[in-house]
N, C-alpha and C positions, 0 to 999 in steps of 0.2 A: 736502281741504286747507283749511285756518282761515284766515282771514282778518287776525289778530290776532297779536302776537309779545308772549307777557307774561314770557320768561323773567326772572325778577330778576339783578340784578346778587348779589355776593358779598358776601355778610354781610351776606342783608337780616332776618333774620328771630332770632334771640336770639345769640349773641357764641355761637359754634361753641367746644368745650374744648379744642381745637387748632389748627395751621394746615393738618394733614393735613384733618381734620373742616371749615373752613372751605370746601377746594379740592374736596371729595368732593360734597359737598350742592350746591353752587354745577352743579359738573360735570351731578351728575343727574337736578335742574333741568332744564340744557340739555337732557339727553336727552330727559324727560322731553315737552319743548315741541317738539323733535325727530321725537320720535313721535306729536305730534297735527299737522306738518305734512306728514311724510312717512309717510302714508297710503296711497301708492300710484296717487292721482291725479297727472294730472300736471299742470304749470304753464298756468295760462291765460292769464296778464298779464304787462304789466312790474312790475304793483305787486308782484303773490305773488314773481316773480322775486327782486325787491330785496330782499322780506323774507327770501326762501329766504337770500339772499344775507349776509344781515345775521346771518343765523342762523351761518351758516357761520362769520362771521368773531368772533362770538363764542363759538364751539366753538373755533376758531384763538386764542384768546388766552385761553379759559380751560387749553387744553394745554397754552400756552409760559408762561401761571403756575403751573400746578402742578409743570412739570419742574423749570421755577426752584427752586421751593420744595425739591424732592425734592432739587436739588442742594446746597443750604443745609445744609439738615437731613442731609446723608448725609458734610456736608465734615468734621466732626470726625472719621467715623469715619476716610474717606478720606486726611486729614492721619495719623492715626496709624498707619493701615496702614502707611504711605510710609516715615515714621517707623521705623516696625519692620524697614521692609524695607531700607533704605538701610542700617537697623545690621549687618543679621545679612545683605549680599550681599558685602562682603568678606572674608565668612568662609565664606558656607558657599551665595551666591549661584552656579547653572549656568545664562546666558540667554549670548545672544550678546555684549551690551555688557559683561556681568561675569563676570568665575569667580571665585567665591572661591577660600579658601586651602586650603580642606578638598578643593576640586576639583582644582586645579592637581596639588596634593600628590599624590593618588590616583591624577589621569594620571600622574604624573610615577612612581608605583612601579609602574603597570599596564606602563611602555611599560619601565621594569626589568624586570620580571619575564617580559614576552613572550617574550625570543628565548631565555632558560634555559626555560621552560616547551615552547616549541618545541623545544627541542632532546632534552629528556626527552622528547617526546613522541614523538617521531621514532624515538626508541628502544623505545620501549615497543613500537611500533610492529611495529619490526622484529623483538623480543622475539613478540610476538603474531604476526606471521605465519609464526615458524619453529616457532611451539608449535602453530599449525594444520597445517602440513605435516607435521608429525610425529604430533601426531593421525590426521591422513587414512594416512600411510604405515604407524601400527599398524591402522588401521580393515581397508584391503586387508589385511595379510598375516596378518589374525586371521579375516577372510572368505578366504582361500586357505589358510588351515589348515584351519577348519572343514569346506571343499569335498573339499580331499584325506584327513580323518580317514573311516577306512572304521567301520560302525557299528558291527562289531562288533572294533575296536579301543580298549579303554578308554583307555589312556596317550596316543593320538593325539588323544580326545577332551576329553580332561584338561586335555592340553597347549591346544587350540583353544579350552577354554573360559580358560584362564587367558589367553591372548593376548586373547581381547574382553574379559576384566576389566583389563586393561595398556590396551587401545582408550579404554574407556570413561575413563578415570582421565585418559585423554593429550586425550581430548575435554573434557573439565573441567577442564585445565590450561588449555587453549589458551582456555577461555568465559573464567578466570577473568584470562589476559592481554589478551581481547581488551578486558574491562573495566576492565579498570588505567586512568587517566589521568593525564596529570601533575597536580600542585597544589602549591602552598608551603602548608603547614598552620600557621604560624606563630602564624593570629588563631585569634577563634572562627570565623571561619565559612574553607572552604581557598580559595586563588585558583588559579583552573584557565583553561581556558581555552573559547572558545566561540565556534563558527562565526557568521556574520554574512554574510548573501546580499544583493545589491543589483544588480537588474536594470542593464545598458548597452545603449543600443538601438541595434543596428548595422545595424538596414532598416529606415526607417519605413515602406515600404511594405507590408513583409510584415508587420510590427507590424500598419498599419492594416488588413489582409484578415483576420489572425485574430482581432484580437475585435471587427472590425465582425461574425464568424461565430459569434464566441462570447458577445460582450456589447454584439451590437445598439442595445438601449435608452439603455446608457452611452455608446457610442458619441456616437448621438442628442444625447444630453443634453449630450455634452462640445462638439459641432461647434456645436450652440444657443448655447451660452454664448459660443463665440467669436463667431458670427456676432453674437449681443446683444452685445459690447464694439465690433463695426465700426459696427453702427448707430447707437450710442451716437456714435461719433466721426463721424459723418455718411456714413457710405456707404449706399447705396441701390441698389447691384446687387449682390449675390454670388451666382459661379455655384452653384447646387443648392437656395436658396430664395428665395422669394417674400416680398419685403418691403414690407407691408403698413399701412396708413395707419390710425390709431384715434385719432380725437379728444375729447378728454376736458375735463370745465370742471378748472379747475384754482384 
């Protein structure tokens, strides 16, 4: 550890070609002088202390001027963002505080077109499950043909193979209903319709036994995070861990 602090101040050495360039060289300086005190040895004095200390607090205010700067230098962009966004959010804005008009509008034909789309669907539906049952009831009586056609019967077998060609045909009707879906076809692209799952948790206990079985570590990770928000707010007993003292220069 040195005994000496000669980090320069900022803009000691030719006029930098920017204020980025000014705050960069400045910066790695510090580090630079950084690196010839912390060495690895450790402190023996209050003098090295104070210098450590001085070092510190010119690393602390070369950071709070170059974020300054950063924020200067970034506010044009940032005003025009704003600017841009403020124009085009009552139009075509989806956040919480705004929807535009292109959103509203869209829910407003999505939540039209739902319960006609359901209702075709429903149908379809029903269309498709009467086209599989009939599938399955030619499938049987063309395998109970087949069983009772004796070999050397040709017309019996005739007949059993035109019944599985009638099976098959009533099995590709029914694939081809069970794939129908509703849609309004109206734009280019059709509006259909689309399931949407969202877990509701009616046992938190059993919630918490299977994926403390199944996802341990998350688990873990999630009950830390709580416990770091109580410690935070000053608690110092919570039952299942150990809350532990770490002192830091600050």
């Amino acid at each position: 550890m040195t005994d000496t602090l000669t980090a320069p101040a900022i803009g000691h050495n030719n006029p930098p070609p920017s204020p980025f360039d000014a705050h960069r060289i400045h910066i790695e300086d510090l580090y630079a002088e950084a690196k010839n005190w912390l060495d690895g040895d450790p402190i023996a004095s209050a003098e090295q202390a104070d210098k450590v200390s001085l070092l510190l607090d010119m690393i602390r205010k070369a950071e709070k001027a170059a974020d300054e700067a950063r924020v200067r230098e970034n506010e044009p962009f940032d005003l025009g963002k704003a600017e841009v966004q403020a124009r085009y959010a009552p139009l075509i804005g989806n956040t919480k505080a705004v929807k535009g008009k292109t959103v509203l509008a869209a829910d407003a034909c999505k939540a039209a077109l739902a319960p006609w789309l359901m209702a075709v669907e429903a149908e379809k539906r029903r269309v498709a499950e009467e086209a599989r049952k009939q599938a399955e009831e030619a499938a049987r009586v063309a395998a109970e043909a087949a069983r009772a056609a004796a070999a050397d019967d040709l017309a019996a077998q005739e007949e059993a193979a035109a019944l599985f060609s009638e099976a098959e045909d009533a099995a590709k009707a029914a694939k081809r209903a069970e794939n129908d879906k509703a849609g309004a076809h109206g734009g280019s692209r059709a509006v259909t319709l689309r399931s949407y799952f969202a877990p509701v948790l009616t046992d938190g206990v059993a919630a918490a036994r299977h994926y403390w079985a199944d996802q341990r570590e998350a688990c873990e990770a999630f009950f830390l995070s709580l416990a770091e928000t109580d410690v935070r707010a000053g608690k110092r007993q919570i039952p299942g861990f150990e809350v532990r003292e770490d002192r830091r220069a600050v």
